[in-house]
C-alpha positions in Angstrom: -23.4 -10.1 -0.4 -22.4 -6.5 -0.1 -19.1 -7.0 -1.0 -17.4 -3.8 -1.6 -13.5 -2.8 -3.0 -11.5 0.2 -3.0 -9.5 -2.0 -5.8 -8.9 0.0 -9.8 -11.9 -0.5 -11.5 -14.4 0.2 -8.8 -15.7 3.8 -9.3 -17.3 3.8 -5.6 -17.3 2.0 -2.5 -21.2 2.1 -2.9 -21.3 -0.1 -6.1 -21.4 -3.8 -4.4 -20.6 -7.3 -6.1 -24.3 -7.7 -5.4 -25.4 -5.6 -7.9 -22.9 -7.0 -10.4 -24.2 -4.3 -13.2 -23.6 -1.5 -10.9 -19.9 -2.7 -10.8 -19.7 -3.0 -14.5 -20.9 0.2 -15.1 -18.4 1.7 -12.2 -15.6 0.0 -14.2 -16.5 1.7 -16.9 -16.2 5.3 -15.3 -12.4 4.1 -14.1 -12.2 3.5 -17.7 -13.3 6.8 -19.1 -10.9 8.4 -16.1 -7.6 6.2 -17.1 -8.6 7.0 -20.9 -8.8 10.8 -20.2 -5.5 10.6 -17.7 -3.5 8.9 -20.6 -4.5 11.7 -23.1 -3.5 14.3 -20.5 -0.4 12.2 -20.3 0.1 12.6 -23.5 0.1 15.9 -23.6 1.7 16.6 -20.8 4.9 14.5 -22.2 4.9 17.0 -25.4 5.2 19.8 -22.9 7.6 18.7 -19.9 8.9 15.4 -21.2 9.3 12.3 -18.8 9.3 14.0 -15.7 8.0 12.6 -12.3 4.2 13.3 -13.4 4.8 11.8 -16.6 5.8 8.9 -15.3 3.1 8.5 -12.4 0.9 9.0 -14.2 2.3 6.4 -17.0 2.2 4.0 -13.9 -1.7 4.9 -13.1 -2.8 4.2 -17.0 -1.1 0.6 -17.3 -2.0 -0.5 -13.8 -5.3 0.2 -14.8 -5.3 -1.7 -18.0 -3.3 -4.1 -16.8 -5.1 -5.2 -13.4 -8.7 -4.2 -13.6 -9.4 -3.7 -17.2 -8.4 -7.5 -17.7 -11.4 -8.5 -15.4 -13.7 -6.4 -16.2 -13.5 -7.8 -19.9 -13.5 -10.9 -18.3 -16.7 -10.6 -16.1 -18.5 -9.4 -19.5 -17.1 -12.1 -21.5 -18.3 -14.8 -18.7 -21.7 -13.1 -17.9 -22.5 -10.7 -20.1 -22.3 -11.8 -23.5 -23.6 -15.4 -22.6 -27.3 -14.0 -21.9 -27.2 -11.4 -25.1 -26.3 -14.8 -27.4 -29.2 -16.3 -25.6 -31.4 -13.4 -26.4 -34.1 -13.5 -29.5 -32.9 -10.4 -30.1 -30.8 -9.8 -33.2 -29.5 -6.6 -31.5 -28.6 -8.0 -28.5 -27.3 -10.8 -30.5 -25.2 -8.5 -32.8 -23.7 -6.1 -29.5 -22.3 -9.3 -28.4 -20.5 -10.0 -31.5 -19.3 -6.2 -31.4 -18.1 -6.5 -27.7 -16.1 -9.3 -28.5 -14.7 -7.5 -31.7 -14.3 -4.6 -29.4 -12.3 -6.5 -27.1 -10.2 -7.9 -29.6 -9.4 -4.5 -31.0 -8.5 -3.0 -26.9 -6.5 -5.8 -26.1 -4.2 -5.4 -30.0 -4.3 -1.7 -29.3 -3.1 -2.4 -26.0 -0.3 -4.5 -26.5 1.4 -1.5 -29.0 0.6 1.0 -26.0 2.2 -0.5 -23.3 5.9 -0.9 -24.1 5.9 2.9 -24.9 3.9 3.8 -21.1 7.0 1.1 -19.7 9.5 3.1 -21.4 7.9 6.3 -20.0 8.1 5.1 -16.2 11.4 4.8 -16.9 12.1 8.4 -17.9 12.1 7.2 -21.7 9.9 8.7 -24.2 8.9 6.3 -27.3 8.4 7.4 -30.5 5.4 5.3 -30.7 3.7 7.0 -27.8 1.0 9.3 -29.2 -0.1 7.0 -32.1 -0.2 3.9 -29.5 -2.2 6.1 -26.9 -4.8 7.3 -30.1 -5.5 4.0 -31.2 -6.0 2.9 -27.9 -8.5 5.7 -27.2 -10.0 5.2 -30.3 -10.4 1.7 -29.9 -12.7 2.4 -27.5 -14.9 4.6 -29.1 -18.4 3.7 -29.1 -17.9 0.6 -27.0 -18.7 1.7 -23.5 -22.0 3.2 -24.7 -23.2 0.1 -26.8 -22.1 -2.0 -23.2 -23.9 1.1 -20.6 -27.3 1.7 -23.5 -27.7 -1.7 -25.4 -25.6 -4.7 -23.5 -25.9 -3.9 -19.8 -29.7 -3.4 -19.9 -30.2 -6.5 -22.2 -28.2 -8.7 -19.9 -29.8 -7.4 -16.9 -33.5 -8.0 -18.5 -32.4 -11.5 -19.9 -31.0 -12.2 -16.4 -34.1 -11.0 -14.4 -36.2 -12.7 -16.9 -34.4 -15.9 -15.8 -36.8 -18.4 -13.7 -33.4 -18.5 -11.8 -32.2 -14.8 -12.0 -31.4 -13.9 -9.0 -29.4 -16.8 -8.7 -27.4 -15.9 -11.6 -26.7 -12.0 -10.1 -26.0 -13.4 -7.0 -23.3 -16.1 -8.6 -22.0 -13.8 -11.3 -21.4 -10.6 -8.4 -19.8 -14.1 -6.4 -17.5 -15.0 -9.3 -16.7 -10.6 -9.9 -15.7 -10.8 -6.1 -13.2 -13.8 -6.8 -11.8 -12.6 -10.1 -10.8 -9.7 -7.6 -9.7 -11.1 -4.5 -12.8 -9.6 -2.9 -14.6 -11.8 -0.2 -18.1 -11.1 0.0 -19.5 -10.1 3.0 
């Protein structure tokens, strides 16, 4: 099932919906990008305003956290967190609390963030911008390394531990595809 997407989110062609970690931890690279473009962003607006970068790259940020970012919190709340519950691990147990608290805290910080990267696309600058866009940022702090050190490598063990494991990767890089409109191949 080598199922591959140029779609936001995917860092590579090369990271396949049949490695579904692979893809996870791609998303997570388009995540770290969109996070540094938006601080650039901000910047950037301080200096030159809401002028035709400004507002592409406004555009670029909330596609991102709009389209891909969505599923990708998705595929770790349907796949991910599942097995770390499952775990005898306390930490394992404890990151999946955290990811979900994470998540929680993205999607808040998100909702004060995007009305002021809207307004920016359309040549407006909102008051609110810089203290939405560090919250945001901030939100994320320490999440994508608990998920790429702690979560991601529990999971995966947990998974491949499974009498049915490769089952489980090869339904949950299935279900990733879908999410995306990807067929596999």
């Amino acid at each position: 099932m080598r199922a591959t997407s140029s779609l936001p989110g995917l860092h590579s062609p090369a990271a396949g919906f049949d490695e579904p970690f692979e893809v996870l931890h791609a998303c997570h690279e388009r995540v770290r990008r969109s996070l540094g473009l938006l601080q650039r962003l901000v910047a950037h607006v301080a200096q030159h305003g809401a002028d035709d970068q400004a507002r592409d790259a406004a555009r670029d940020v909330a596609r991102y956290f709009n389209l891909a970012a969505p599923a990708h919190h998705e595929d770790e709340e349907r796949h991910v967190l599942p097995l770390l519950r499952a775990s005898a691990d306390a930490r394992l147990q404890e990151a999946a609390q955290r990811m979900l608290a994470d998540h929680e805290r993205i999607r808040a910080t998100w909702q004060s963030l995007e009305p002021a990267l809207q307004a920016l696309q359309r040549g407006e600058i909102a008051p609110a911008l810089a203290d939405a866009a560090q919250a945001f940022v901030q939100a994320h702090e320490g999440h994508l390394e608990l998920e790429d050190e702690l979560a991601f490598p529990g999971a995966r063990a947990q998974q491949e531990a499974a009498a049915d494991g490769a089952a489980q990767r090869e339904a949950m890089g299935r279900e990733m595809a879908q999410r995306r409109g990807v067929k596999p191949a």
